[in-house]
Residue frames relative to the residue before (quaternion, step in Angstrom):
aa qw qx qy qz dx dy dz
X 1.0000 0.0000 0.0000 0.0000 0.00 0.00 0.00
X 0.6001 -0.7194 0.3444 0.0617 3.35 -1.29 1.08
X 0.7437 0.2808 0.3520 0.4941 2.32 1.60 -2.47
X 0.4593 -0.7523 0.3525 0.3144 3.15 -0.53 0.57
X 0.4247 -0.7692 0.4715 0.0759 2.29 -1.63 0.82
X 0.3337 -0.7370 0.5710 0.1392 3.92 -0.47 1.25
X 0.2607 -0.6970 0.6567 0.1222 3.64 -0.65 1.38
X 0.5130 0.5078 -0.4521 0.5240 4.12 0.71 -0.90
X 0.7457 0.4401 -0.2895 0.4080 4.22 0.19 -1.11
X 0.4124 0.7695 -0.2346 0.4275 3.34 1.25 -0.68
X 0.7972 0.4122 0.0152 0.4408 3.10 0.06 -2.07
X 0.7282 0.4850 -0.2273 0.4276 3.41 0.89 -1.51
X 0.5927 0.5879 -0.3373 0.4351 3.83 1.49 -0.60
X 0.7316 0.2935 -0.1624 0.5935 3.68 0.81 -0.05
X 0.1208 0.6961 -0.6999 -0.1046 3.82 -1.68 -0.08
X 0.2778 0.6214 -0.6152 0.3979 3.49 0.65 0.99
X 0.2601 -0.8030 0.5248 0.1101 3.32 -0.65 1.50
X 0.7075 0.0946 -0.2347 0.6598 4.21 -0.51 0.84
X 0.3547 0.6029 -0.5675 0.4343 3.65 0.21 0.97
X 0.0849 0.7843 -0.6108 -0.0675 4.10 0.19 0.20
X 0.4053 -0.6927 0.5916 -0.0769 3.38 -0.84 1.21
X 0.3022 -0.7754 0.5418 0.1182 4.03 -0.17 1.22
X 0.2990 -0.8031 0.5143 0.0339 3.44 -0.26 1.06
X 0.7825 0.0465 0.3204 0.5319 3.41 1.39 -1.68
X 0.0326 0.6663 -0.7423 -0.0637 3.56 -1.37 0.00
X 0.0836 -0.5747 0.8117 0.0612 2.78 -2.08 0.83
X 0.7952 0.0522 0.0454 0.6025 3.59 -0.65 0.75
X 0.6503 -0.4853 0.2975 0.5031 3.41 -1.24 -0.48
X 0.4872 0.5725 -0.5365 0.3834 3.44 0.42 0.73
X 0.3230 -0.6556 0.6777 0.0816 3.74 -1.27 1.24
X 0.3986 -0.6982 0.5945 0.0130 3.31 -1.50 1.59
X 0.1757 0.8678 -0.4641 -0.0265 3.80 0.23 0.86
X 0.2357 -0.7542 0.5892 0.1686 3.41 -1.31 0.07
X 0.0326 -0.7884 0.6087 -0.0828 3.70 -0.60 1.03
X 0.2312 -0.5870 0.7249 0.2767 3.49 -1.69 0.86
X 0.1807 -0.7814 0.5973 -0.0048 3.21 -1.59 0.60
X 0.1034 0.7169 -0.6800 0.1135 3.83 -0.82 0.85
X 0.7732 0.2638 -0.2714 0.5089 3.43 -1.65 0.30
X 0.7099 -0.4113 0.5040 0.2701 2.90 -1.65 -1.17
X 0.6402 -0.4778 0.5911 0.1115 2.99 -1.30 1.15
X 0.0122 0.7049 -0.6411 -0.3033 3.29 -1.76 -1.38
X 0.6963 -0.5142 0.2958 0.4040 3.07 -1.14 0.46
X 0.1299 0.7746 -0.5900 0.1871 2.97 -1.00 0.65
X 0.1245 -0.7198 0.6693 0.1357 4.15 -0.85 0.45
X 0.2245 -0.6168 0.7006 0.2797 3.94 -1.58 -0.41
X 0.1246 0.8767 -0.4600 -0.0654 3.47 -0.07 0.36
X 0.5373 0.3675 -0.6132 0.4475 3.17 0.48 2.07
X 0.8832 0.1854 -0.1912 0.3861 3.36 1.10 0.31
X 0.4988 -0.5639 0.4597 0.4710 4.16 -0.56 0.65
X 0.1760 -0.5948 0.7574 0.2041 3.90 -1.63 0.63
X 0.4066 -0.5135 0.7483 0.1050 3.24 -1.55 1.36
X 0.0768 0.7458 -0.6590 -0.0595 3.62 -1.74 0.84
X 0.0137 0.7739 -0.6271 -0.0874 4.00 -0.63 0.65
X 0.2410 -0.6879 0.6336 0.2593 3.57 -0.93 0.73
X 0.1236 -0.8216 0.5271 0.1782 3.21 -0.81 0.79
X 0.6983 0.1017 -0.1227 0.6978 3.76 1.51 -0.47
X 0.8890 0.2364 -0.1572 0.3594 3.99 -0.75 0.86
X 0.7265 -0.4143 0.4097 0.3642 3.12 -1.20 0.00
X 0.4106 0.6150 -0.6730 -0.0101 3.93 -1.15 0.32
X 0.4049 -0.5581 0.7235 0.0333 2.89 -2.28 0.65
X 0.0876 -0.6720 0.7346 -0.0341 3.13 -1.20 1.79
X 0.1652 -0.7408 0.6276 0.1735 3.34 -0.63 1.26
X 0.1740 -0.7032 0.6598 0.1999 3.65 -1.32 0.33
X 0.6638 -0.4558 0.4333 0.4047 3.47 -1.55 -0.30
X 0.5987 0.5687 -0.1794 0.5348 3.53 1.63 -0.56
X 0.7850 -0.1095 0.2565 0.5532 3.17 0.43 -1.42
X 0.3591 -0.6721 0.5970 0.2507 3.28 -1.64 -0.03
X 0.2450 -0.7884 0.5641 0.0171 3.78 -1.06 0.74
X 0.3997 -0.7817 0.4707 0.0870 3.13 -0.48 1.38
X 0.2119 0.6748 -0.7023 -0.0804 4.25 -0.49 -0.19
X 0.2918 -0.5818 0.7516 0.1071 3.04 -1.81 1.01
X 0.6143 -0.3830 0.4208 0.5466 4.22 -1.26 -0.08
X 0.8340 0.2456 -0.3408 0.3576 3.27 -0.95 1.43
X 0.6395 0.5173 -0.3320 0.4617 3.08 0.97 -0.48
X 0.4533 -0.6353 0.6252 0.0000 3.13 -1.76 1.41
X 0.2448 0.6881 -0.6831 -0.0043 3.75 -1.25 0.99
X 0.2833 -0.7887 0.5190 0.1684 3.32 -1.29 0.37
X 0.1814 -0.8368 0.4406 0.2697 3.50 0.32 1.05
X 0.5048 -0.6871 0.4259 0.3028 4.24 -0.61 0.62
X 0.5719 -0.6078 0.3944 0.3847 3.74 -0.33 1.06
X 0.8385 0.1811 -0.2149 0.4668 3.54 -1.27 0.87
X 0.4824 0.6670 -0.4793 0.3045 3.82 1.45 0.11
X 0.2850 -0.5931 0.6616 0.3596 4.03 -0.42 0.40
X 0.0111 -0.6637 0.7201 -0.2022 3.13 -1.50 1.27
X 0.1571 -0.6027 0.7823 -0.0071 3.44 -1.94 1.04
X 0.1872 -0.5197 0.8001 0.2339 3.67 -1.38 0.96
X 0.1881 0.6199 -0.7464 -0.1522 3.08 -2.03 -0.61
X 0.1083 -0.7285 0.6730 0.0683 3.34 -1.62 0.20
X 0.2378 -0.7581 0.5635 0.2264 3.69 -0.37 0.88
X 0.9154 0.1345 -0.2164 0.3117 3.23 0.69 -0.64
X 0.5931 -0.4234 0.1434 0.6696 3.59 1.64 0.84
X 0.0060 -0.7675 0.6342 0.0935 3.49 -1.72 0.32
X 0.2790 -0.6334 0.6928 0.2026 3.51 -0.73 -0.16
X 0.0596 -0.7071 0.6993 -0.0861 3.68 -0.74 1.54
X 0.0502 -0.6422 0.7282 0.2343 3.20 -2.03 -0.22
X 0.1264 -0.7757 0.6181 0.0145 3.80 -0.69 0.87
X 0.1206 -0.6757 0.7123 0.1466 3.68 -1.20 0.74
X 0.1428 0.8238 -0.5478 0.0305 3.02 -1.29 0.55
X 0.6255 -0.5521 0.2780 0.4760 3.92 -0.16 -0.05
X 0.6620 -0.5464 0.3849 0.3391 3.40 -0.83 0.91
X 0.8381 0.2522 -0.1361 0.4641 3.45 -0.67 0.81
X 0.5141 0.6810 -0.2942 0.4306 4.01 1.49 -0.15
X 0.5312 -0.6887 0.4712 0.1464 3.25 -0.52 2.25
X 0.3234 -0.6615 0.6081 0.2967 3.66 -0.77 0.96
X 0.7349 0.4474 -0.3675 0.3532 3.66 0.56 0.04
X 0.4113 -0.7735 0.2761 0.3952 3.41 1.69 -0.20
X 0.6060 -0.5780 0.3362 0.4309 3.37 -1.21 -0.26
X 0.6834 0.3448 -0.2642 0.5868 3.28 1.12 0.37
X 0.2577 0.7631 -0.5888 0.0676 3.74 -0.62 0.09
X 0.5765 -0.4881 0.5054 0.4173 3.40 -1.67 -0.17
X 0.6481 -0.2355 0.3515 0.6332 3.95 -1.00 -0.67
X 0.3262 -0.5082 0.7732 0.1938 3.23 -1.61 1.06
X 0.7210 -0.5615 0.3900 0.1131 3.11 -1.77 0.54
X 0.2515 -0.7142 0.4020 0.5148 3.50 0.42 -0.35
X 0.5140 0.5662 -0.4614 0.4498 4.15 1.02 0.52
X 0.7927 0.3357 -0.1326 0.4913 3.32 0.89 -0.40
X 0.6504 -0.6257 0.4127 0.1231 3.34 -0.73 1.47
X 0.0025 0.8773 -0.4536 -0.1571 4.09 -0.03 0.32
X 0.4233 0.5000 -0.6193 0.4327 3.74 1.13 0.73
X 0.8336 0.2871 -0.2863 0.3751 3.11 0.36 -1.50
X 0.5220 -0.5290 0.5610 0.3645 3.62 0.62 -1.43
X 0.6597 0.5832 -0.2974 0.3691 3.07 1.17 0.00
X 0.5576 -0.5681 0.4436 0.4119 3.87 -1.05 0.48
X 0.1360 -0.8520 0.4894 0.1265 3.13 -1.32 0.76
């Protein structure tokens, strides 16, 4: 990419909630944006760390340990192979890096829903 890139334009081109949407790459690593409500599911990657940034709301990364709170700006990094839940009761806007080609549901999860695709992770 050449040009910038508008995360606000991004977001507004889609409303398929858990549906991340590649904005970018650096290296082999894919820049996404996702809207989020409800719940997620558990689920870990366990060859690589997931970068989160709220950029507009509230989200919750439950763990098996704890729970983690992001407000609109805040940055966690969940540790490779950690079972993790996002959620958002009342919607968020996120960005996540992660390696090219990395199942939003991971390589481990509980039952995928029947809305949500389990190669890719995406809503269907």
């Amino acid at each position: 990419m050449t040009e910038p890139i508008s995360l606000t334009a991004a977001l507004a081109s889609f409303e398929q909630l858990w549906s991340p949407r590649i904005v970018t790459r650096v290296n082999d690593y894919d820049i996404r944006v996702a809207k989020v409500r409800g719940e997620h599911l558990w689920h870990s990657h366990e060859h690589t760390d997931e970068f989160f940034l709220v950029l507009d709301g509230e989200l919750t990364i439950s763990l098996r340990d704890r729970t983690v709170v992001l407000h609109r700006g805040d940055v966690f990094t969940v540790p490779r192979g950690t079972e993790h839940k996002p959620s958002s009761e009342a919607g968020a806007s996120i960005l996540m890096v992660e390696p090219t080609g990395t199942p939003t549901v991971g390589d481990r999860h509980e039952d995928v829903p029947a809305h949500v695709d389990a190669t890719t992770g995406h809503a269907l």
